[in-house]
Every structure is written in structure tokens, then in C-alpha cells.
N, C-alpha and C positions, 0 to 999 in steps of 0.2 A: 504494500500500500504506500502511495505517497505520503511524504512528510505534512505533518498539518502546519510545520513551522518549516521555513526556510530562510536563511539568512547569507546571503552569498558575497563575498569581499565588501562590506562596507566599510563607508570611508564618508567622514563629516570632520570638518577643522571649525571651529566659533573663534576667531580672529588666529593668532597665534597658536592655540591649541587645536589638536591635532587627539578629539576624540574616538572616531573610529580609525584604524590604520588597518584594515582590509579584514577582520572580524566576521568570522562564517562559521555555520552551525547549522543543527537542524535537531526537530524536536520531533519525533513519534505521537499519534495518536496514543494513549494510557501508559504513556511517559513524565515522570517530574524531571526536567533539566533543569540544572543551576548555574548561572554564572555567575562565579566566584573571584572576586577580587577588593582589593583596597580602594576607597572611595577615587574618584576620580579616575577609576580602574575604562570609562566607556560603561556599565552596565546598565545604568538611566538611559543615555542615549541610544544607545541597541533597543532595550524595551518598546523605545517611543519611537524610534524609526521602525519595528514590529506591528504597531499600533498606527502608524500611519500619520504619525504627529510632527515628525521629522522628515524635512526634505532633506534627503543623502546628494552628496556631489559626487558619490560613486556607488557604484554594486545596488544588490537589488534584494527585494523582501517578498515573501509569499507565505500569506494567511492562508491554508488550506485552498492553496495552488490559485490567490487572487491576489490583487495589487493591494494592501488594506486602504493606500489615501485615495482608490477608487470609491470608499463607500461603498453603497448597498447592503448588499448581503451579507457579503463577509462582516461586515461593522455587526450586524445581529449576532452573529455567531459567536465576537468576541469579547472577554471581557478584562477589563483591566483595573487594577488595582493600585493608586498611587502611591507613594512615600509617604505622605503625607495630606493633611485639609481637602480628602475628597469628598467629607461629610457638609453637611451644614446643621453647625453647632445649635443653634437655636431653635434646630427642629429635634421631637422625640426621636426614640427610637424605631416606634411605629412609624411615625411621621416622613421621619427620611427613605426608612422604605415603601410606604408609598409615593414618594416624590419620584422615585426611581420605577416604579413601575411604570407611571404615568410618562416618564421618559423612552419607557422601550413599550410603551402601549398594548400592555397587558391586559387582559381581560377583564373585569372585576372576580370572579370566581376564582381563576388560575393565581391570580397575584394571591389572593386572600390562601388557598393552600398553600404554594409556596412558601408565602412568608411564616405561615403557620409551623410548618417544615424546619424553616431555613431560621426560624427563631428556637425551634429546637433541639437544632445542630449543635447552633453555638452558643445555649445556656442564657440565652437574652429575653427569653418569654417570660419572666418575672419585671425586666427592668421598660418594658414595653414605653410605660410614659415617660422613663428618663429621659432629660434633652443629653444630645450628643457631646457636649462642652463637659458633661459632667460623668461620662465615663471614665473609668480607668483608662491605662492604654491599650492594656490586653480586650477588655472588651469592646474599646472603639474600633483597634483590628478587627473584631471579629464581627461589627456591623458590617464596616466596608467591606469586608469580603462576603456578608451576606447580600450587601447591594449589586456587588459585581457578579453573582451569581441568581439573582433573580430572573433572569432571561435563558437561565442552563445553557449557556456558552458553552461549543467544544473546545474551546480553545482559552486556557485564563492566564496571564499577564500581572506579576505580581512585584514590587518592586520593592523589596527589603522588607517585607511584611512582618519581621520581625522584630526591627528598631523601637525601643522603648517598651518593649512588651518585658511582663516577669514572666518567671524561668514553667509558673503554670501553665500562664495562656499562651506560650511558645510553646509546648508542648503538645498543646489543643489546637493550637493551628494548626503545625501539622501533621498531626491527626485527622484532619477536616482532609486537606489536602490530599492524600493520602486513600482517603475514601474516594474522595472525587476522582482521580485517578485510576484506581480501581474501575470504577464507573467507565471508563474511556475515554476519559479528555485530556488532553494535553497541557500541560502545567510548564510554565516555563518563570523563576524565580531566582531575582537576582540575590546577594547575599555578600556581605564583608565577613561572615561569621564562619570562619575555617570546621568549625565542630557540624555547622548543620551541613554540609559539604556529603559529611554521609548519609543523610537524610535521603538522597536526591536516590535517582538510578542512574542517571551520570551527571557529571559537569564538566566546564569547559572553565578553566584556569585564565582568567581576564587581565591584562595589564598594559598600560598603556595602548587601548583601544586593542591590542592584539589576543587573539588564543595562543597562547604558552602549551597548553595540552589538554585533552580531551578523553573521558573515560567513565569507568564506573569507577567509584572512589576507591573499593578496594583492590582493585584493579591497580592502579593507581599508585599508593603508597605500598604494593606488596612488588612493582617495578621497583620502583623508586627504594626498598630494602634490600633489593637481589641489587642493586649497587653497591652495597656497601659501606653506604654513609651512616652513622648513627643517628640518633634523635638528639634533642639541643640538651639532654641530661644525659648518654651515654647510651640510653637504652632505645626501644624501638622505636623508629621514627611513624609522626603521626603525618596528620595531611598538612598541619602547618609546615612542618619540618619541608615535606614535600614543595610546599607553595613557596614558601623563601628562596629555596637552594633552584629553583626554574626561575624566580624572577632577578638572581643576583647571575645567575646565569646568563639570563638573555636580555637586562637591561640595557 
């Protein structure tokens, strides 16, 4: 089957910087990929030239084999999840997901199970009339990604979903994750966090706009030990040990 993600030599500079530098990948139908690297690593910018939000000055993207900044369909199918303020604080918890239904023009019946559903995924059907300002962080994650998923996208678009969350609701994300995947959608999520690296079914090692390398994690760091090098205390190397020694390598 074709990839539902494709990502082929991209290339974006914003003045002097030099975000993408030829950056290619591909994501499987009931696949979690991760791009993994240090902030400023490219992995915002890939997401959103994924999503159709970014015009590239090179190379090209394919949302389940369509152009995403064409619109239509593909735009239905996808869903994306940002860094950060994709909510609006001043609405509930209910409230925001119905803003969001009304946005992908759900039915009234399907939104209403859905949310019904998708508030009891993520442990939020208790806090229904809380406004969103007044969430934790782990359960404001775990709105946005209820709203990103109220139109059942095959395809979802996650970008650090785990910044500011506790060591709980990161664990219940993904978990979520994880199910949905099972499900058959294709998960593609960026990440600075070397430990959730194994979370994924592969990643692709992000740095300076480049892929460094590409794998399943243990895949990966069990290469990277048939070398020879140790871990930064003597003992077996982990994925960070891995991530350092490729990026001092090929900076």
C-alpha cells in the first residue's frame, strides 16, 4: 500500500536559516513515526509543510498521495495538532468541542457521540464545563487532541504533544495514541524527548533540517552497541547516547 505520508527532499531557509536541508520520510498507514531532535532541529517546519501550511522552495509532500495546500479532501482526512494555543481558553471544554465540530461540519448526532467517546478516552467527561484557561497541561493536551480527532482523520499530525504535560498525562497520551494507531491511522509526532523515541515504531533522527538516520528504535541503539561505543556512564548505550554520537558526527 502507499504511504499515507510522504515527504520527499524538503528544503525551506526563513532568511539566513536554513530549516529544511533536503529532509525525507515516509509514514505507513497504522504507523507512529517520530521525528526526533533538539529544538530548532526542522521538526515544526516539516509538520507544517505536511499540513500544507508551509510553502517549500524545494521537494514535495503527499497526504495520502495528494498535494495537502490543494485543500479538499485531503484537508478532511487530516488532523493536526499544534505546540501550543490551538484551544480557545475562554470556551469550556464542551464548548471548544463543539466549536470544532461546527468547523468540520459534523452532524449534530455524530459530533454528540463522538464527543461523548472522545471525552471518554481522555478522562474529561467530569470536567465538561471547565473553561480551557483553567486546565492542567496534561488535560488541555488531551482536549486538543480530542478536537483534532473529532472528524476521525487517517492521518494525525502532532507536534510535541508532550511539552508541559506530567509524567501521568504523558503516559495517557500515549496510550491514546497508540490505540488510534492500532485503529489504522497514521501518527506522525514530533518530539525533543530522547526517552519517548521508543514509544514510536520508528523515527527518523532530525538535525539541522537533515535525517541523521532512520529506524525502529531498537533497531537503532542495538546498531549503534554492535559498534562498540559505550553509554555516557560506561554501560549500555541508550538512544540518547545514540542521538549525540550521529549528531557530533555529522555536524
Amino acid at each position: 500500500m502507499p504511504a499515507a505520508l510522504v515527504a520527499r527532499e524538503l528544503r525551506r531557509r526563513f532568511g539566513p536559516v536554513e530549516a529544511l536541508a533536503g529532509l525525507g520520510f515516509e509514514v505507513a498507514a497504522g504507523e507512529l513515526y517520530g521525528l526526533v531532535g533538539p529544538d530548532g532541529a526542522g521538526k515544526t517546519t516539516a509538520l507544517r509543510a505536511l499540513a500544507g501550511l508551509v510553502r517549500l522552495d524545494a521537494g514535495e509532500v503527499r497526504v495520502l498521495g495528494q498535494d495537502p495546500a490543494g485543500g479538499g479532501e485531503v484537508r478532511e482526512r487530516l488532523g493536526m495538532m499544534p505546540q501550543q494555543y490551538s484551544l480557545y481558553g475562554d470556551l469550556s471544554v464542551a464548548e471548544n468541542l463543539a466549536f470544532f465540530a461546527r468547523l468540520y461540519a459534523l452532524p449534530r448526532a455524530t459530533f454528540r457521540e463522538r464527543a461523548r467517546r472522545l471525552l471518554a478516552l481522555t478522562r474529561l467527561d467530569r470536567f465538561r464545563e471547565r473553561r480551557a484557561e483553567a486546565l492542567s497541561g496534561g488535560m488541555y493536551k488531551k482536549l486538543a487532541l480530542a478536537c483534532a480527532l473529532l472528524h476521525e482523520p487517517a492521518v494525525l499530525l502532532l507536534d510535541e504533544p508532550t511539552t508541559g504535560v506530567d509524567p501521568v498525562s504523558r503516559r495517557e497520551l500515549w496510550a491514546l495514541l497508540h490505540e488510534f494507531v492500532h485503529g489504522g491511522m497514521a501518527v506522525l509526532v514530533t518530539t525533543p524527548y530522547m526517552d519517548e523515541a521508543e514509544r514510536c515504531d520508528r523515527v527518523g533522527l532530525v538535525h539541522r533540517g537533515r535525517l541523521l538516520e532512520e529506524g525502529a528504535p531498537r533497531d537503532l541503539v542495538d546498531r549503534y552497541a554492535a559498534e562498540g561505543r559505550p553509554g555516557r556512564h560506561g554501560g549500555a548505550p541508550d538512544f540518547e547516547d545514540l542521538f549525540v554520537a550521529r549528531v557530533e558526527g555529522r555536524a
